[in-house]
Legacy VTK file of the C-alpha trace (Angstrom):
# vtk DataFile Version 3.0
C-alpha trace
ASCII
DATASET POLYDATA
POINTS 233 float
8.268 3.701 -37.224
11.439 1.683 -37.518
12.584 -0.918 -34.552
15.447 -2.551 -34.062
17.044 -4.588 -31.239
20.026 -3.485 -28.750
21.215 -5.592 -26.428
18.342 -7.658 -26.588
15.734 -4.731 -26.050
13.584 -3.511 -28.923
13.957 0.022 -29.661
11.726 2.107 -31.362
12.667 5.224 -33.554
10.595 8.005 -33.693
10.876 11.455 -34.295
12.072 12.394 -30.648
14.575 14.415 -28.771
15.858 12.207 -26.166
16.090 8.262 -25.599
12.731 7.386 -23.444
12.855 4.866 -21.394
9.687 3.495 -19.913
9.102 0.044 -17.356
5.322 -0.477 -17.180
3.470 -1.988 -14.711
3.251 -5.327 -16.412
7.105 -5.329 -16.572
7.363 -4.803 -20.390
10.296 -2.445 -21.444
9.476 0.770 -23.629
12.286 2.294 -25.614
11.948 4.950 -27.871
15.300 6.990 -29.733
15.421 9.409 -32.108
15.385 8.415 -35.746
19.191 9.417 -36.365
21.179 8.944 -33.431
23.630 6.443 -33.693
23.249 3.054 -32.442
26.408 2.993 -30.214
25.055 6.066 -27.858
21.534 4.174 -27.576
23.464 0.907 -26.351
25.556 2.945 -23.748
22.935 4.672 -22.446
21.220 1.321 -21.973
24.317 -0.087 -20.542
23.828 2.879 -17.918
20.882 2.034 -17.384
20.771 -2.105 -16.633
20.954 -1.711 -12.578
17.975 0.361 -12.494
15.747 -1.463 -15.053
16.855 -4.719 -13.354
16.257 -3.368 -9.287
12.570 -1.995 -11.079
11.582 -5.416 -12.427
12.340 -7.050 -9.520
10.225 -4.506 -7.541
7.209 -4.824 -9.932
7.731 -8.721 -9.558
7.762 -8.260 -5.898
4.566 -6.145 -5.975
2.882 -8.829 -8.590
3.380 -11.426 -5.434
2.065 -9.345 -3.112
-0.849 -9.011 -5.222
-1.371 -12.475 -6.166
-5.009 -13.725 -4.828
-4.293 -15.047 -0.889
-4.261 -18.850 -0.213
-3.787 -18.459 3.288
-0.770 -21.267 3.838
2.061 -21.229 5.529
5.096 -19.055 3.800
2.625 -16.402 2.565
3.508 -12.354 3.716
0.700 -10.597 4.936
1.228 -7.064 6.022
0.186 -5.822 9.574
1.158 -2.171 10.489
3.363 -1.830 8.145
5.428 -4.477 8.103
5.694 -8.027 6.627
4.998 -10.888 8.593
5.167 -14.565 7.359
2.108 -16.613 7.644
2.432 -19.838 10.023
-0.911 -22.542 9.540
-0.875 -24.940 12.665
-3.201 -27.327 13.396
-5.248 -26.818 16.614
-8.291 -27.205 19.240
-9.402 -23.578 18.609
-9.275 -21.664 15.659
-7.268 -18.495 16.744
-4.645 -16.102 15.661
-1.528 -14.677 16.967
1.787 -12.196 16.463
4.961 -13.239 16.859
7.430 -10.230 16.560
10.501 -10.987 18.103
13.450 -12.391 15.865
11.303 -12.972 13.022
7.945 -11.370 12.282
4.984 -13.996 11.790
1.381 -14.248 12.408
0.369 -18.053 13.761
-2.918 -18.830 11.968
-4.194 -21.915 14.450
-7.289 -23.655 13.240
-8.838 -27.478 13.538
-8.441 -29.965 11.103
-11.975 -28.802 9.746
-10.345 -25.443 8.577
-6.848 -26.532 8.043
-7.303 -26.996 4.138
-10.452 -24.349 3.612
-8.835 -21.093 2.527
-12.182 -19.360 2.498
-12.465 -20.014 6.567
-8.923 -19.301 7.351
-9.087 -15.814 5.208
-12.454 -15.079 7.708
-10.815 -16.100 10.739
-7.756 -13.931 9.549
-10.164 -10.787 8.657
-12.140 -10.932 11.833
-8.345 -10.774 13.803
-7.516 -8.032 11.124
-11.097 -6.346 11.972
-10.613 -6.080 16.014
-7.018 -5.105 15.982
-8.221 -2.336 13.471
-10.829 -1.484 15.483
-8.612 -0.918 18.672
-5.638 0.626 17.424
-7.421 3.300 15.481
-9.492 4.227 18.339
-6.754 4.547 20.032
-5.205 6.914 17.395
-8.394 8.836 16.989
-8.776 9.619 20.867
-5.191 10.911 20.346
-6.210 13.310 17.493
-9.370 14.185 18.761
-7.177 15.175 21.938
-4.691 17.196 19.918
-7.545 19.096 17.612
-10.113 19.815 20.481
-12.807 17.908 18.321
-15.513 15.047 18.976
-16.908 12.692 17.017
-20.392 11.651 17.600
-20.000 7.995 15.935
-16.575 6.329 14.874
-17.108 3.116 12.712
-14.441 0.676 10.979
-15.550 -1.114 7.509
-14.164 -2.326 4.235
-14.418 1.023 1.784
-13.285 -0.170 -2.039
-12.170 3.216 -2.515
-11.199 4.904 0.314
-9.462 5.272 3.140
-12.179 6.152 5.343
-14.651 9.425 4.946
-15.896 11.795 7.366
-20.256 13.208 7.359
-18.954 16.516 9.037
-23.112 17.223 9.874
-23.604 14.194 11.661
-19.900 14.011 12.954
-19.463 10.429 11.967
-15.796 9.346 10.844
-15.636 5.977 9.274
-11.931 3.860 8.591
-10.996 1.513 6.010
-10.509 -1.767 7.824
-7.262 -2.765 5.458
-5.630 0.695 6.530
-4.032 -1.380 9.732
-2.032 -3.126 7.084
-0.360 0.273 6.643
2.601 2.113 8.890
0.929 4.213 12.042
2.115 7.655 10.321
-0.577 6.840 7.059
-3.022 5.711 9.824
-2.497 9.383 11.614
-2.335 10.885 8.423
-5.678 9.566 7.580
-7.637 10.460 10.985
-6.075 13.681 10.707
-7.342 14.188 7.350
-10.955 13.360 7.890
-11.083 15.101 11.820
-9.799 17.933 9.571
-13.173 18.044 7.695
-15.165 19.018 10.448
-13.750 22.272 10.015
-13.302 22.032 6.786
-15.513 19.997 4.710
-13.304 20.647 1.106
-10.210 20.372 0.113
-9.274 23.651 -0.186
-6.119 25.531 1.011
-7.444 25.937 4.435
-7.879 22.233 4.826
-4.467 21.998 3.673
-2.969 24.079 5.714
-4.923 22.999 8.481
-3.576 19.361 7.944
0.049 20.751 7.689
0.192 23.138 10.695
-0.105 19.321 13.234
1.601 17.347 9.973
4.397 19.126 8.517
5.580 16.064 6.313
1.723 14.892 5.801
2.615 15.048 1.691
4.928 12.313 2.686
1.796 9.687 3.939
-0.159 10.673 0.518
2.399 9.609 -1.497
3.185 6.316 0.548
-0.865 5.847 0.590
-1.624 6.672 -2.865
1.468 4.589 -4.973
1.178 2.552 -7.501
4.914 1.990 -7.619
7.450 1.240 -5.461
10.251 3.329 -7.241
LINES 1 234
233 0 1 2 3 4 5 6 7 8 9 10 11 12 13 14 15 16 17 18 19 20 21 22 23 24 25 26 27 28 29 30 31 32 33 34 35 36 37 38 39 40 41 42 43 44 45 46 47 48 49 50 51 52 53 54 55 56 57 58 59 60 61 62 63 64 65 66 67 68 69 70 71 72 73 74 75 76 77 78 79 80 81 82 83 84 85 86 87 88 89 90 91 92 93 94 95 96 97 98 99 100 101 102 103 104 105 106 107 108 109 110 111 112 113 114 115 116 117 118 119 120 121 122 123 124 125 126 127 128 129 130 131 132 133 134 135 136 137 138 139 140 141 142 143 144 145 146 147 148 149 150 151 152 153 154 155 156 157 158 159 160 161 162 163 164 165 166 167 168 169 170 171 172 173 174 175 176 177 178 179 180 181 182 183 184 185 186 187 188 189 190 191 192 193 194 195 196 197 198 199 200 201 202 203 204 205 206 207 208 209 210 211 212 213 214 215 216 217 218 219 220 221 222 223 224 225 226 227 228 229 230 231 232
């Protein structure tokens, strides 16, 4: 396999149809051509191609902050039902925690000199305000639901699930919520109460349950794509 460089990008030739062009997740740039096409056609289609490769890498660098392990100082974005909100630290009396959402979007993180410089402590404080607010706005959301299906639950729990979004024991009637789901919109929130109040009439995935989900969410494909991406293009 041959490769050469155009306009700075390594290209490699292959026995292929088309030019591929490929961004992976850790922002390297794949490029594959057919072994015979000229050189010319390769560097205008790349040409064509420079506002979306650059708007995708600075997506993907975007998305490598956001990922980046928290420190919990001031400056940092921390997402709260859906949006972004800019993390204040102040010094205080009580440790405590607060939203400020009218001209700019920010969560005050107010703790005592003891916890001013202890990340550990501030990301607790910060979880247990994440925790409550979780526990009352989806309870909130699932009395809604509950409302709208004519269902009960007999126990409704909130918890940190590593790979889910929450689960539902249709026997027992218990629905249980990922705690980091109030970092998402409202409509993935309903999407994902729906979805599990769904399985007490249906306890598989099959085209009932789908159906079922789509006759009180129409656009409910919508909420598994926004819940399930890797990407942001």
């Amino acid at each position: 396999m041959k490769t050469e460089k155009i306009l700075g990008y390594e290209v490699h030739r292959k026995k292929v149809k088309n030019i591929n062009l490929r961004i992976k997740e850790n922002m390297q740039i794949y490029i594959s051509a057919p072994e015979n096409l000229h050189s010319d056609y390769i560097k205008n289609f790349l040409i064509s191609k420079e506002k979306w490769i650059k708007n995708v890498l600075k997506k993907l660098e975007k998305i490598k902050e956001e990922r980046k392990e928290k420190e919990y100082i001031t400056g940092e974005i921390h997402n709260f039902l859906g949006q972004k909100y800019v993390l204040i630290v102040k010094l205080g009396n009580i440790n405590r925690v607060a939203l400020k959402s009218d001209k700019k979007n920010e969560i005050i993180l107010t703790v005592n000199s003891d916890v001013f410089d202890n990340s550990e402590e501030k990301k607790r404080i910060l979880e247990k305000w994440y925790f409550e607010n979780a526990k009352k706005v989806f309870l909130e959301l699932l009395k809604k639901w509950m409302e709208i299906l004519n269902e009960d639950v007999k126990k409704f729990s909130v918890k940190p699930l590593s790979k889910k979004w929450g689960f539902c024991n249709y026997t027992k009637r218990y629905v249980t919520l990922n705690v980091e789901l109030i970092k998402r919109t409202p409509f993935e929130i309903e999407y994902v109460i729906l979805h599990e109040l769904a399985h007490l009439k249906y306890p598989n995935h099959g085209k009932g349950f789908y159906n079922y989900v789509e006759k009180y969410m129409p656009n409910y494909r919508n909420a598994e794509k926004m819940l399930n991406a890797k990407h942001h293009y």
